[in-house]
Biopython code that builds the backbone (N, CA, C, O; Angstrom):
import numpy as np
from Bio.PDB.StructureBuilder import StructureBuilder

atoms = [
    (1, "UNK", "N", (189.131, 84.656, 164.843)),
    (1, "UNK", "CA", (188.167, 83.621, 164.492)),
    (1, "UNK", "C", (188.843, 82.580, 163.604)),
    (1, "UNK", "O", (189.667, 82.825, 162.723)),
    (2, "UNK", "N", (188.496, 81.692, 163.870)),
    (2, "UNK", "CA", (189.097, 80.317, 162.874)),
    (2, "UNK", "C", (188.646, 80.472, 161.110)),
    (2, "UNK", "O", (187.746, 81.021, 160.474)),
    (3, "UNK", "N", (189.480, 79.896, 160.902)),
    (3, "UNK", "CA", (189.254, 80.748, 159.257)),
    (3, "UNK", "C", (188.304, 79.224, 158.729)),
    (3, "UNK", "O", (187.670, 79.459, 157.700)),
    (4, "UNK", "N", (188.149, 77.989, 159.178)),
    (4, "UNK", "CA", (187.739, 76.666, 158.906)),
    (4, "UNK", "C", (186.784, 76.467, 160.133)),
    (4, "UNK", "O", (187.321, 76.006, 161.141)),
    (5, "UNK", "N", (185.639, 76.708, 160.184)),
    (5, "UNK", "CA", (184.612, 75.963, 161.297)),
    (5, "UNK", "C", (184.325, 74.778, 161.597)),
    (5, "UNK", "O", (183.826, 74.141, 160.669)),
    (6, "UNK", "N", (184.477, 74.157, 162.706)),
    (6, "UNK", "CA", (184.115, 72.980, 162.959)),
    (6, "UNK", "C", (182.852, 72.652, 161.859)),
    (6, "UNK", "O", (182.424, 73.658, 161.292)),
    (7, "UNK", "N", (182.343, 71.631, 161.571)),
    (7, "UNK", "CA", (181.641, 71.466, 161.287)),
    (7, "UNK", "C", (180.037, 71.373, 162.423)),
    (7, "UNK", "O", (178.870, 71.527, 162.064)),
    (8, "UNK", "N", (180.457, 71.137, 163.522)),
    (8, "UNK", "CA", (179.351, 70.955, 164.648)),
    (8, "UNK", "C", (179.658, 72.761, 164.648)),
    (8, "UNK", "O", (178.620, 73.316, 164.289)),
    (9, "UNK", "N", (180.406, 73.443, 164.847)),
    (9, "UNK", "CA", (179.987, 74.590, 165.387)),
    (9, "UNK", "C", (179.168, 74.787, 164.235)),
    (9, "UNK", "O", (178.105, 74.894, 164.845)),
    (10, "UNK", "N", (178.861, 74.913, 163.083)),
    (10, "UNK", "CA", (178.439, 75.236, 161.836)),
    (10, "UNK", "C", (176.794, 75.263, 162.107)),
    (10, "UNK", "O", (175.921, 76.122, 161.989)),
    (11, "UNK", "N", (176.831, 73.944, 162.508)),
    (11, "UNK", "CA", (176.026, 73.113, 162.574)),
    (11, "UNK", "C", (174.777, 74.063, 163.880)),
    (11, "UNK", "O", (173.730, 74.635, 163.577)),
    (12, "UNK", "N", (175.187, 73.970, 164.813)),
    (12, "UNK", "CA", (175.008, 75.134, 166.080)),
    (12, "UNK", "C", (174.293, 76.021, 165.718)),
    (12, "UNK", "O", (173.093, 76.274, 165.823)),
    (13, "UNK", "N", (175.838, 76.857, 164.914)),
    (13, "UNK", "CA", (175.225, 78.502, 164.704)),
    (13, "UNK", "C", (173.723, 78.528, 163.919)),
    (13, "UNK", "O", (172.724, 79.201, 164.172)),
    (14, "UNK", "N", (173.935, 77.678, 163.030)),
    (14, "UNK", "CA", (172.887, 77.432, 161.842)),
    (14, "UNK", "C", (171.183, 77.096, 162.821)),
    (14, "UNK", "O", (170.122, 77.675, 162.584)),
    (15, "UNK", "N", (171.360, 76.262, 163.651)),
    (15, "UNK", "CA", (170.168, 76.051, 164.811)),
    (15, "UNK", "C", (169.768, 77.404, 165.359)),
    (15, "UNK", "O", (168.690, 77.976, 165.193)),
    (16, "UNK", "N", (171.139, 77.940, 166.246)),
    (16, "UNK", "CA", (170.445, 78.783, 166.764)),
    (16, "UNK", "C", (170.131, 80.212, 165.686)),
    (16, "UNK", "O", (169.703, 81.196, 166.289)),
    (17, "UNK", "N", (170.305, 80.353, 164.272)),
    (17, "UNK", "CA", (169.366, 81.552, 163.555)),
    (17, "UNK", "C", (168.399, 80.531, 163.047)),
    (17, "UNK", "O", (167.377, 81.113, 162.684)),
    (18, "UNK", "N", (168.344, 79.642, 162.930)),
    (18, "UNK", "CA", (166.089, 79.213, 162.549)),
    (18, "UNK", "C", (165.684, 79.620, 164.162)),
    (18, "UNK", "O", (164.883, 80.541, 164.318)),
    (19, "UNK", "N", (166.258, 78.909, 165.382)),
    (19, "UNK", "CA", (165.524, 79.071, 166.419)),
    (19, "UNK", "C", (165.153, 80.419, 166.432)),
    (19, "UNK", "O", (163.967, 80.720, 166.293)),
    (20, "UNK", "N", (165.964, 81.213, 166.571)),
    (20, "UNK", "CA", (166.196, 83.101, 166.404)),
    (20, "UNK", "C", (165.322, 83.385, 165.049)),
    (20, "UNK", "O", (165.029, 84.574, 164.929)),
    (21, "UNK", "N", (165.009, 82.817, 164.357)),
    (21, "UNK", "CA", (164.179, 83.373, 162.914)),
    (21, "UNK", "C", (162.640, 82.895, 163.574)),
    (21, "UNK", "O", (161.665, 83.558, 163.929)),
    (22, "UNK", "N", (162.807, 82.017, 163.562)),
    (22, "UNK", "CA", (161.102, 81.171, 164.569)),
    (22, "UNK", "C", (160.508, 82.378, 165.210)),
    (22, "UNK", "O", (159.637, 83.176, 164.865)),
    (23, "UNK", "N", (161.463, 82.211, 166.522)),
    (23, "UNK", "CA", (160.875, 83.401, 167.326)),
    (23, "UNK", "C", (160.838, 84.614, 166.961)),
    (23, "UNK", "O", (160.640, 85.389, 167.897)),
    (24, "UNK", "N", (160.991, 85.239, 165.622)),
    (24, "UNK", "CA", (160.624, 86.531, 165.487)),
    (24, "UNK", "C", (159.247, 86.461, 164.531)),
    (24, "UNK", "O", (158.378, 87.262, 164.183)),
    (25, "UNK", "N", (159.464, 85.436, 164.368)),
    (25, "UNK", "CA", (157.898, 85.307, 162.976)),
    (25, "UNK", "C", (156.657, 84.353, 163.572)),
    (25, "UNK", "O", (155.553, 84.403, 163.029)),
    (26, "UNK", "N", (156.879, 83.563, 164.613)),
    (26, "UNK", "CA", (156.234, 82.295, 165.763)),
    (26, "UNK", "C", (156.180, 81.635, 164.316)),
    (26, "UNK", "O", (155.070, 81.359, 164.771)),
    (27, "UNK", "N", (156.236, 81.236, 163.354)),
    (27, "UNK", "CA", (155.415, 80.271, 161.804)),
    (27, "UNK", "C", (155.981, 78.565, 162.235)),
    (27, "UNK", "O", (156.681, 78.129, 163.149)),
    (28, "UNK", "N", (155.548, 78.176, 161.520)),
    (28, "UNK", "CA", (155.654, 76.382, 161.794)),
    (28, "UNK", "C", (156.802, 76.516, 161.797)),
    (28, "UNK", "O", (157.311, 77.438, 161.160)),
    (29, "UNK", "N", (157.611, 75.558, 162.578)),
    (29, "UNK", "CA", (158.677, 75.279, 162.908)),
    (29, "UNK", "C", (159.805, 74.592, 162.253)),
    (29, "UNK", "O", (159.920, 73.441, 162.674)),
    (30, "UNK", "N", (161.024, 75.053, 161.001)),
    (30, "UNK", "CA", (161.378, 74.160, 160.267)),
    (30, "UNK", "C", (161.872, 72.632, 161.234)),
    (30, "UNK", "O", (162.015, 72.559, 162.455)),
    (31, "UNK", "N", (162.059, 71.501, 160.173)),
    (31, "UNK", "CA", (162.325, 70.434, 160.403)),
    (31, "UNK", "C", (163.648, 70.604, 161.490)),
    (31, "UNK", "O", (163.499, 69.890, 162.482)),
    (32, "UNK", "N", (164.437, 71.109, 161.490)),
    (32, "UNK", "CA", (166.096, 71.536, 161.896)),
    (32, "UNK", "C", (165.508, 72.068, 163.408)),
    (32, "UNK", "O", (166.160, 71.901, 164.438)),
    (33, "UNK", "N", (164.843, 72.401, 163.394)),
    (33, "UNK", "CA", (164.628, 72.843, 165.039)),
    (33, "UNK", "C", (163.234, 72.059, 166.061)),
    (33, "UNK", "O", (163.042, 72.001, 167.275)),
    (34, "UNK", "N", (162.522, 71.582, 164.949)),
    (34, "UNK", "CA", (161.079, 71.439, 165.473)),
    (34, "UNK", "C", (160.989, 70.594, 166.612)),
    (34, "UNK", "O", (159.931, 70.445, 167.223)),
    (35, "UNK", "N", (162.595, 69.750, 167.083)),
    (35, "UNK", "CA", (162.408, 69.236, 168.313)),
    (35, "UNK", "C", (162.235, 69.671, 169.480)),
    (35, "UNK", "O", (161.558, 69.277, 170.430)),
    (36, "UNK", "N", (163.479, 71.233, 169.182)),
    (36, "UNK", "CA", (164.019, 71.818, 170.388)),
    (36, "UNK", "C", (162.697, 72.712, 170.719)),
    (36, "UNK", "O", (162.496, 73.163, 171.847)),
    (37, "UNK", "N", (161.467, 73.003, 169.184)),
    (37, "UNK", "CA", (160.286, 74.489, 169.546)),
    (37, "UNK", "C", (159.812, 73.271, 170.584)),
    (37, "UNK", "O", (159.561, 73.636, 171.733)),
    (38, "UNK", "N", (159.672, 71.888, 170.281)),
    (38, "UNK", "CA", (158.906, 71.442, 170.961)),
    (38, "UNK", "C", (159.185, 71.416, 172.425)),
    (38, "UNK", "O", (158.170, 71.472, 173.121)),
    (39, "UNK", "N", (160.130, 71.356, 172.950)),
    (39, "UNK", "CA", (160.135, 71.069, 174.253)),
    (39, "UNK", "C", (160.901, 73.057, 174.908)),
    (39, "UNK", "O", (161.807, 73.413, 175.662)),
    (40, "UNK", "N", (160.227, 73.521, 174.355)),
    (40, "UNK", "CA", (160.573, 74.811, 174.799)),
    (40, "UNK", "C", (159.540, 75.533, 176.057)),
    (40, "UNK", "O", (159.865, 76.601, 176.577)),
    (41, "UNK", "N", (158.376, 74.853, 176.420)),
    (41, "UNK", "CA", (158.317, 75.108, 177.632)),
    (41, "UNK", "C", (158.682, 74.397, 179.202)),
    (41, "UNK", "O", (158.310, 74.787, 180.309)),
    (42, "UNK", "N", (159.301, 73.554, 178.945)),
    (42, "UNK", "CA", (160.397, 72.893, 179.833)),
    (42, "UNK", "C", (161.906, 73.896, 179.925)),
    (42, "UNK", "O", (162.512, 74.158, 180.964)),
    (43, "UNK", "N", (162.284, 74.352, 178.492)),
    (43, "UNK", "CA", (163.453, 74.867, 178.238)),
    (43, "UNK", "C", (163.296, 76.379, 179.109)),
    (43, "UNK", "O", (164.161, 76.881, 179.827)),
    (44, "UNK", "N", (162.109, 76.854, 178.853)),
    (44, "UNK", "CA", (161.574, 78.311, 179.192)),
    (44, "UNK", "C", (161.712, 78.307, 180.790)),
    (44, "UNK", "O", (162.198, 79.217, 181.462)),
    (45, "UNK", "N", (161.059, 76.810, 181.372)),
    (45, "UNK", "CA", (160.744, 76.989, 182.686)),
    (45, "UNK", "C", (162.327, 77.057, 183.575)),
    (45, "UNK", "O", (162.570, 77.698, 184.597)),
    (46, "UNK", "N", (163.424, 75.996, 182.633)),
    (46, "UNK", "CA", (164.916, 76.049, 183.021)),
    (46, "UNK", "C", (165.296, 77.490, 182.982)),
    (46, "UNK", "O", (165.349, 78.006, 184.099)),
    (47, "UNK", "N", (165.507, 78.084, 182.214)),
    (47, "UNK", "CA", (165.473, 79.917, 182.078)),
    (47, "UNK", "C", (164.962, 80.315, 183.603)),
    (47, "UNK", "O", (165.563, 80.518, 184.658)),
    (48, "UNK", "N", (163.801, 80.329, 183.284)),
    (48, "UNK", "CA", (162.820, 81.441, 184.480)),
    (48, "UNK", "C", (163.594, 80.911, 186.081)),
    (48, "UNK", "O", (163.818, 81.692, 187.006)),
    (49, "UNK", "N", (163.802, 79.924, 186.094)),
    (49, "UNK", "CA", (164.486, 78.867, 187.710)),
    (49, "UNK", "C", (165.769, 79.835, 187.908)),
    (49, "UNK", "O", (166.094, 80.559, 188.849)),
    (50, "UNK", "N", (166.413, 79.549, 186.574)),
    (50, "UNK", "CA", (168.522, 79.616, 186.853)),
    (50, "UNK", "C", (168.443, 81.161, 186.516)),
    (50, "UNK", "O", (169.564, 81.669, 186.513)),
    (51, "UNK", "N", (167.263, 82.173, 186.191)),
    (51, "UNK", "CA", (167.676, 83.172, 185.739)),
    (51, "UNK", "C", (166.755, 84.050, 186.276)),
    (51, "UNK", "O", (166.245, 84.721, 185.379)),
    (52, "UNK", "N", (166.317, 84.330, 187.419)),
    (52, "UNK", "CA", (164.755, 84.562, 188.450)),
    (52, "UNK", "C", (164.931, 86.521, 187.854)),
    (52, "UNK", "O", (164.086, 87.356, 187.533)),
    (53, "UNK", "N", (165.670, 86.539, 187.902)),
    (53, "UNK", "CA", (165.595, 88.333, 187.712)),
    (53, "UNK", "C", (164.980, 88.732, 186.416)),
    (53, "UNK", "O", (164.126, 89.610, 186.292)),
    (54, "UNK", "N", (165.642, 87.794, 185.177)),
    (54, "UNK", "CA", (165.456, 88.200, 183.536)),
    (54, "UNK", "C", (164.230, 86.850, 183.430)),
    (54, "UNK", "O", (164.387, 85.631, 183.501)),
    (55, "UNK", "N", (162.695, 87.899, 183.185)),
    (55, "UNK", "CA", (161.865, 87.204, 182.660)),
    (55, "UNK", "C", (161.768, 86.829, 181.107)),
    (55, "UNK", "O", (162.023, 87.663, 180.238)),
    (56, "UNK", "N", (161.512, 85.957, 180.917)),
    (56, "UNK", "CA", (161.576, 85.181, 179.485)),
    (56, "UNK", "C", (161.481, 86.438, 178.233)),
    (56, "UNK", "O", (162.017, 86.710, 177.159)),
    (57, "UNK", "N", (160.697, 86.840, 178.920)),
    (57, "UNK", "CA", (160.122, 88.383, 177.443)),
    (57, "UNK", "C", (161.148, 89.260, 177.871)),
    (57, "UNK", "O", (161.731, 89.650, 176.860)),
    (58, "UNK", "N", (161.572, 89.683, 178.741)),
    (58, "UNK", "CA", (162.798, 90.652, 179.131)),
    (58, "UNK", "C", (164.335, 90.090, 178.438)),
    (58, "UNK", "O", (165.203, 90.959, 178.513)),
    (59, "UNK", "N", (164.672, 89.130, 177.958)),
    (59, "UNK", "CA", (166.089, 88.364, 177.306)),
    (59, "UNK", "C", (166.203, 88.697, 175.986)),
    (59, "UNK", "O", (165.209, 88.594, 175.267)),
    (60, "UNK", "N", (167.040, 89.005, 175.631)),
    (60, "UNK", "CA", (167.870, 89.794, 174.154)),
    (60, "UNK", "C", (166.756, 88.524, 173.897)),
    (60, "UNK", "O", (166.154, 87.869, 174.748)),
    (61, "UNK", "N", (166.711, 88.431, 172.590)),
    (61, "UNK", "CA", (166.305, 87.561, 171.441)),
    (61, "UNK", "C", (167.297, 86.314, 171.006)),
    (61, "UNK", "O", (167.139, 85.113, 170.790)),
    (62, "UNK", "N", (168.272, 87.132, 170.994)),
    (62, "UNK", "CA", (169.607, 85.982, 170.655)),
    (62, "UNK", "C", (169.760, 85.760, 171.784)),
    (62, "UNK", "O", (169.593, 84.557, 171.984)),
    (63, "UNK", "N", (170.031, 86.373, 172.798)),
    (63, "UNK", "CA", (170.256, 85.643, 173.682)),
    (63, "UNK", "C", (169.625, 84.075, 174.169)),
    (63, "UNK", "O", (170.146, 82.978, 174.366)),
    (64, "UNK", "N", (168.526, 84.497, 174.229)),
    (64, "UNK", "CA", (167.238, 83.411, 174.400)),
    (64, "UNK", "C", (167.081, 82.298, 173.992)),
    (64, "UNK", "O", (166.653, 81.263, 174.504)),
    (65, "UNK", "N", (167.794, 82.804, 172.140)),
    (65, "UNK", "CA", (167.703, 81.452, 170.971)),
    (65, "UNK", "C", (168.949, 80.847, 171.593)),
    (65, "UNK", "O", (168.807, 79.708, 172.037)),
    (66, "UNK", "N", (170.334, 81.501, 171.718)),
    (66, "UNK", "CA", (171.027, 80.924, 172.426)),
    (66, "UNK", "C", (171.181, 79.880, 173.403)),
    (66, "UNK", "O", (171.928, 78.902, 173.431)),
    (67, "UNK", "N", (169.970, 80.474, 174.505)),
    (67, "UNK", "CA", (169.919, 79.725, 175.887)),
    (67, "UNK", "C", (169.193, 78.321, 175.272)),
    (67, "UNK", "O", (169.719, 77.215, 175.392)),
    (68, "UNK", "N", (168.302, 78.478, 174.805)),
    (68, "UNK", "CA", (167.490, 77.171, 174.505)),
    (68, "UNK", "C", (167.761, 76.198, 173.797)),
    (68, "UNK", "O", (167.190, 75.110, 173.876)),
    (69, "UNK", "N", (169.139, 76.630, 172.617)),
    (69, "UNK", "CA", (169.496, 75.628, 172.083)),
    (69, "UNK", "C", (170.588, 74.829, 173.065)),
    (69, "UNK", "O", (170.910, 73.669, 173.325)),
    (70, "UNK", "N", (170.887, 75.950, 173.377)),
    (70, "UNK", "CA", (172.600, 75.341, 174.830)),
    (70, "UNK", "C", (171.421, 74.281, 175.399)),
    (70, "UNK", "O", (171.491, 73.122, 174.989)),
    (71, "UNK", "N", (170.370, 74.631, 176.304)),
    (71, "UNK", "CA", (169.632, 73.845, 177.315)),
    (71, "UNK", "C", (169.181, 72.681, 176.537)),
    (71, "UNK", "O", (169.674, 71.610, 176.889)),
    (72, "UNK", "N", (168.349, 72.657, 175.552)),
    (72, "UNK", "CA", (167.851, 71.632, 174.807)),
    (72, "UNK", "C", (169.292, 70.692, 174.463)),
    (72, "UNK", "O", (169.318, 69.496, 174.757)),
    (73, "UNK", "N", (170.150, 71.194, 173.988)),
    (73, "UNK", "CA", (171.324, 70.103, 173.833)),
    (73, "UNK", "C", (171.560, 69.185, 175.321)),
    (73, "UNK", "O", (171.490, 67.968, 175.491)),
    (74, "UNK", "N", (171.898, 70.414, 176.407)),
    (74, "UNK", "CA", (172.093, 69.504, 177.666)),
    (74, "UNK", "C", (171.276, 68.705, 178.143)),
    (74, "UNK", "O", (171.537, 67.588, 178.591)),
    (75, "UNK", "N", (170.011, 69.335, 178.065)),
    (75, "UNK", "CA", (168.533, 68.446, 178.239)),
    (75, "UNK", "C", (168.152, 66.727, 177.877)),
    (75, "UNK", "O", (167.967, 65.668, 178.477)),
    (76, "UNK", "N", (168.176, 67.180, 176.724)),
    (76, "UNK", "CA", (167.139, 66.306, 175.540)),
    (76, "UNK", "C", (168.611, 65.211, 174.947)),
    (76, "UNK", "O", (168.629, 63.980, 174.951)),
    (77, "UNK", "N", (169.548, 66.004, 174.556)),
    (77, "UNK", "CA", (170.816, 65.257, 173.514)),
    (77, "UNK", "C", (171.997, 64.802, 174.694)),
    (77, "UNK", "O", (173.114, 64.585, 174.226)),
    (78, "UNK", "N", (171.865, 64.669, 175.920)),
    (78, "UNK", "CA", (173.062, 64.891, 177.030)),
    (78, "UNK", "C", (174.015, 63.758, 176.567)),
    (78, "UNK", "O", (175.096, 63.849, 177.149)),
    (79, "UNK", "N", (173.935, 62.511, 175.527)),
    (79, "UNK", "CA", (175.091, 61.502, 175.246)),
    (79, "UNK", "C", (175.737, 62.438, 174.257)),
    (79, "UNK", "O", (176.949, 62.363, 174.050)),
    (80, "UNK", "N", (175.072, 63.205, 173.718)),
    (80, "UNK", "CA", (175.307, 63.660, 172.531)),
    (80, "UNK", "C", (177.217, 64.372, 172.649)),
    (80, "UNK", "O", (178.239, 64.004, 172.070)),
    (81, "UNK", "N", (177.025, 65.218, 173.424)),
    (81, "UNK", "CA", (178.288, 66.052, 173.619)),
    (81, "UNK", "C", (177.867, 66.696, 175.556)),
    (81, "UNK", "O", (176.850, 66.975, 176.192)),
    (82, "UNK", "N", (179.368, 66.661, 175.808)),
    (82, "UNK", "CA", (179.415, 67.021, 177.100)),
    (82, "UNK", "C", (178.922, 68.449, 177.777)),
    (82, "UNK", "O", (179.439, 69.422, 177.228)),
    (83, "UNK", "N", (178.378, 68.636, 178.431)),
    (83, "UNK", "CA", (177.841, 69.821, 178.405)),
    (83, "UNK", "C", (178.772, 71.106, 178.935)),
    (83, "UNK", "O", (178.519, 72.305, 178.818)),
    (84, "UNK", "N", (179.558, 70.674, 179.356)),
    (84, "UNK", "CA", (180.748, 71.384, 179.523)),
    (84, "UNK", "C", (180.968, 72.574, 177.934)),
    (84, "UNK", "O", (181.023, 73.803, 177.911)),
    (85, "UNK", "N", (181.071, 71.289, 176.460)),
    (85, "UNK", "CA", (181.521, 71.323, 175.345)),
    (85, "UNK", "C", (180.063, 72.488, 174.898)),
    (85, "UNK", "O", (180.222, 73.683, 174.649)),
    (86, "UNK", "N", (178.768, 71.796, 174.890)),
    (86, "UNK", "CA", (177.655, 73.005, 174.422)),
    (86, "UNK", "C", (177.771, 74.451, 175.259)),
    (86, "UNK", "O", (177.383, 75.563, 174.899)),
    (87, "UNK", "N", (178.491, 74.021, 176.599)),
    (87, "UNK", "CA", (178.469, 75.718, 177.002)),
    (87, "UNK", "C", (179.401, 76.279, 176.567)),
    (87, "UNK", "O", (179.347, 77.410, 177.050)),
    (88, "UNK", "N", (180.602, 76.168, 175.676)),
    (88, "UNK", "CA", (181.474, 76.312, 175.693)),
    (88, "UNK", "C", (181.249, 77.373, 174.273)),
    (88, "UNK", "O", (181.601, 78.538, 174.088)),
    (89, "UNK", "N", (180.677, 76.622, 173.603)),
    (89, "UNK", "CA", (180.268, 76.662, 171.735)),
    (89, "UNK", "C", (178.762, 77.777, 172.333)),
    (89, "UNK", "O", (178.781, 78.822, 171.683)),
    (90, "UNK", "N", (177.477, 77.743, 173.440)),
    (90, "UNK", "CA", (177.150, 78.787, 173.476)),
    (90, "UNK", "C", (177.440, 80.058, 173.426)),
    (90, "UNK", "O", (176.813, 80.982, 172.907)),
    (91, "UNK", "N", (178.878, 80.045, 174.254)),
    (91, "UNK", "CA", (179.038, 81.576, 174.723)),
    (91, "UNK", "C", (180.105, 81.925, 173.757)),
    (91, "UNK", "O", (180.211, 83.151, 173.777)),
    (92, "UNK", "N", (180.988, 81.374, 172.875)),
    (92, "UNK", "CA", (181.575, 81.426, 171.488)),
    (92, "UNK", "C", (180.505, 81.932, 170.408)),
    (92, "UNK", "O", (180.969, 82.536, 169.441)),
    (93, "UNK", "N", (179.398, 81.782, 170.462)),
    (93, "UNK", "CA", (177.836, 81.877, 169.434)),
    (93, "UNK", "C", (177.851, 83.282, 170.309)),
    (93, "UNK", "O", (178.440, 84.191, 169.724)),
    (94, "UNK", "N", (177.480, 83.514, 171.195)),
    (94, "UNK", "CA", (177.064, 84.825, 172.018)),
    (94, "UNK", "C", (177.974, 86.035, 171.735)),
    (94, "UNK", "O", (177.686, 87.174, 171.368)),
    (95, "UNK", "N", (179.167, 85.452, 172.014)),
    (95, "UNK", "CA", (180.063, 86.654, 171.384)),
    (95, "UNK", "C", (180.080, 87.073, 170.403)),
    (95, "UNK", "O", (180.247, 88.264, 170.139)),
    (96, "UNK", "N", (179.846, 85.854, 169.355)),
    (96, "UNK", "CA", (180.108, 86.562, 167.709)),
    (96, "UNK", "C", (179.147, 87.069, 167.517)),
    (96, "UNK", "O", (179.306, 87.830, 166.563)),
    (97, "UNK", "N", (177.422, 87.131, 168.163)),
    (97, "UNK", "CA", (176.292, 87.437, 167.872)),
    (97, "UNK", "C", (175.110, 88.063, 168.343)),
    (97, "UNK", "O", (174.100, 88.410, 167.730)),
    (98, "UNK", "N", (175.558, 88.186, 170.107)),
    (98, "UNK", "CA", (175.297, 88.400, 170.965)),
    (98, "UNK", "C", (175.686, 89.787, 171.178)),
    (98, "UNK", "O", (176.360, 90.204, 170.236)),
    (99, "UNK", "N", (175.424, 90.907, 172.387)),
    (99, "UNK", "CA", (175.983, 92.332, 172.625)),
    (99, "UNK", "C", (176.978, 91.653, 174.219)),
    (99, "UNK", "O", (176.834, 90.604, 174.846)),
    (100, "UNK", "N", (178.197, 93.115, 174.458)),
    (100, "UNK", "CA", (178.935, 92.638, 175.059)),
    (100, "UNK", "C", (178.783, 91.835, 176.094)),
    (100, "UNK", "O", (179.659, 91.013, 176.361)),
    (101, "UNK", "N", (177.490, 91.965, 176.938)),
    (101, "UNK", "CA", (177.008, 91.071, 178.362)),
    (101, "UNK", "C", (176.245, 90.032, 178.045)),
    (101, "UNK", "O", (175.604, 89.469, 178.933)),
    (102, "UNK", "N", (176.182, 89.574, 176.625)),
    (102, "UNK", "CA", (175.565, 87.774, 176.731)),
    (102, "UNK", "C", (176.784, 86.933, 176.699)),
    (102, "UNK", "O", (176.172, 85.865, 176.709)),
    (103, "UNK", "N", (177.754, 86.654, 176.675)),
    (103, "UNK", "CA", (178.667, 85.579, 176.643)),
    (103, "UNK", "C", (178.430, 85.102, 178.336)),
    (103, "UNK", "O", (178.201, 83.963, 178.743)),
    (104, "UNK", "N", (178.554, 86.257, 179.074)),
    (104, "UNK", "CA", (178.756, 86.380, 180.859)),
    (104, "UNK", "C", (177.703, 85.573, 181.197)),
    (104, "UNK", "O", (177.840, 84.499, 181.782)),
    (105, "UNK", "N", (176.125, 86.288, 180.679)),
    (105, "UNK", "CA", (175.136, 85.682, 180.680)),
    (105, "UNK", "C", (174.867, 84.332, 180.794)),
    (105, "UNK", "O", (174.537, 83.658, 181.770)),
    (106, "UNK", "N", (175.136, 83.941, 179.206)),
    (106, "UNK", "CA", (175.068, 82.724, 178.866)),
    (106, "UNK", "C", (175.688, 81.931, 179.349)),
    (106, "UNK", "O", (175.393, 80.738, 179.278)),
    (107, "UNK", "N", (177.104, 82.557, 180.204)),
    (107, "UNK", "CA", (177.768, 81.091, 180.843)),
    (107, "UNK", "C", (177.522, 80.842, 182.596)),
    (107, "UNK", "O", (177.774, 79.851, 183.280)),
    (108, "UNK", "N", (176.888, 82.265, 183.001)),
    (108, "UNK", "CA", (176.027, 82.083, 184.116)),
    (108, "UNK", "C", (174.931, 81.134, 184.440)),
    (108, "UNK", "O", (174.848, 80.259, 185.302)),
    (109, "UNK", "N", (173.879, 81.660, 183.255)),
    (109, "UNK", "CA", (172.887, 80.352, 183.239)),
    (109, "UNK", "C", (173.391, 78.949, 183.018)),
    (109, "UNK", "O", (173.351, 77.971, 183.764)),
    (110, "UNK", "N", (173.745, 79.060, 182.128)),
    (110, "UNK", "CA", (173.967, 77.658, 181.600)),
    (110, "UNK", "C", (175.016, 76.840, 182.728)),
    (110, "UNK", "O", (174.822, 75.665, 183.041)),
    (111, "UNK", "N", (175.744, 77.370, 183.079)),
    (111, "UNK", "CA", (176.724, 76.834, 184.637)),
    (111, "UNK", "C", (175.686, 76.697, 185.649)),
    (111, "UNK", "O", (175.662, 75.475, 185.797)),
    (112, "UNK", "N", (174.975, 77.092, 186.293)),
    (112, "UNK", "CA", (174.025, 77.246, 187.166)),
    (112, "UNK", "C", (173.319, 75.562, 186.712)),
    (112, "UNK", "O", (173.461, 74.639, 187.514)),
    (113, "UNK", "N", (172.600, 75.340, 185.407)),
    (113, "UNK", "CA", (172.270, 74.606, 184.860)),
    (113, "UNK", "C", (172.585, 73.544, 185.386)),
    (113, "UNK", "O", (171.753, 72.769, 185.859)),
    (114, "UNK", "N", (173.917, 73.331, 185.385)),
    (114, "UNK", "CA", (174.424, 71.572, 185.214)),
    (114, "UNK", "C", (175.602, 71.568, 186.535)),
    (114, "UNK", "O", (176.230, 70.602, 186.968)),
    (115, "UNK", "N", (175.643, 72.920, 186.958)),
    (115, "UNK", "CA", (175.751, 72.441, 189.271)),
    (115, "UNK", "C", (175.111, 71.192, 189.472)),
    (115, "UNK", "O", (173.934, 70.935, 189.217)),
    (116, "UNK", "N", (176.167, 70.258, 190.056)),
    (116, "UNK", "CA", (175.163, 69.168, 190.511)),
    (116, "UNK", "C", (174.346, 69.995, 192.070)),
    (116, "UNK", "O", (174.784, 70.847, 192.843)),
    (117, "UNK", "N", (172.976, 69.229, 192.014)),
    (117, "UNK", "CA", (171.885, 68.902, 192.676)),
    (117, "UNK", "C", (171.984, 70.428, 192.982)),
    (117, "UNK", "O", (172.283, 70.902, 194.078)),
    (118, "UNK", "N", (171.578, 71.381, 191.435)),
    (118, "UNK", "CA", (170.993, 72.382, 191.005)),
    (118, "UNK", "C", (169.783, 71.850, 189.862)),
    (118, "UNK", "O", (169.676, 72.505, 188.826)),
    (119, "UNK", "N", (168.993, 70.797, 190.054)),
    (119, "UNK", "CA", (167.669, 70.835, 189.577)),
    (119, "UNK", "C", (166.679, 70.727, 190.263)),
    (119, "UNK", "O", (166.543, 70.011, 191.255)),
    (120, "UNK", "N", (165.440, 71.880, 189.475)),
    (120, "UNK", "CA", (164.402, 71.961, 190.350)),
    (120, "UNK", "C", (163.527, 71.078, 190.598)),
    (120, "UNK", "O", (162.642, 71.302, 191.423)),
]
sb = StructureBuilder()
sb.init_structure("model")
sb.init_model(0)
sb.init_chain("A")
sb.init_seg("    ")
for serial, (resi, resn, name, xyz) in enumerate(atoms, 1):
    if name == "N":
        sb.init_residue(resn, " ", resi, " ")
    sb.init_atom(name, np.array(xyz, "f"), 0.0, 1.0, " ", f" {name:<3s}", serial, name[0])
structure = sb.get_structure()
């Protein structure tokens, strides 16, 4: 592991534990995430499409917070950073935090994701 974190990865990890804290408590949504709770049934419905086997309630927890921040970045922020770059920094988050089969996961969905003329 890098002994100096990007500052964007920092930045990331830090999103996806409020997103991951949210969803274990549902409570108002801090400021730092309240864009991504918002558009999380768009994010949910991207899940359920690219991932037909693992229903939304069936997905690790981290995993999940994972997927939605990866998707909401590609989604909602796409000038922001290349999505290549958020899947990249997902499945880096998955490993350090994730159990051994979410990195695979996460770069399944999220590849599936951004296949061109792979939207539903």
């Amino acid at each position: 592991m890098k002994s100096k974190l990007d500052p964007r990865h920092k930045k990331r990890i830090h999103l996806f534990q409020e997103l991951f804290a949210w969803e274990s408590i549902k409570s108002t949504p801090k400021l730092a995430i309240k864009s991504i709770v918002s558009q999380i049934p768009e994010i949910d419905a991207k899940i359920a499409f690219f991932a037909p086997k693992w229903p939304i309630d069936k997905i690790n927890r981290i995993d999940l917070s994972i997927l939605r921040l990866a998707i909401w970045e590609i989604l909602f922020t796409p000038d922001q950073v290349p999505a290549k770059v958020v899947i990249d920094e997902a499945v880096e988050i998955a490993k350090e935090y994730g159990n051994e089969s979410s990195s695979s996961f996460i770069n399944a969905v999220l590849g599936s994701i951004i296949k061109p003329n792979n939207h539903d």
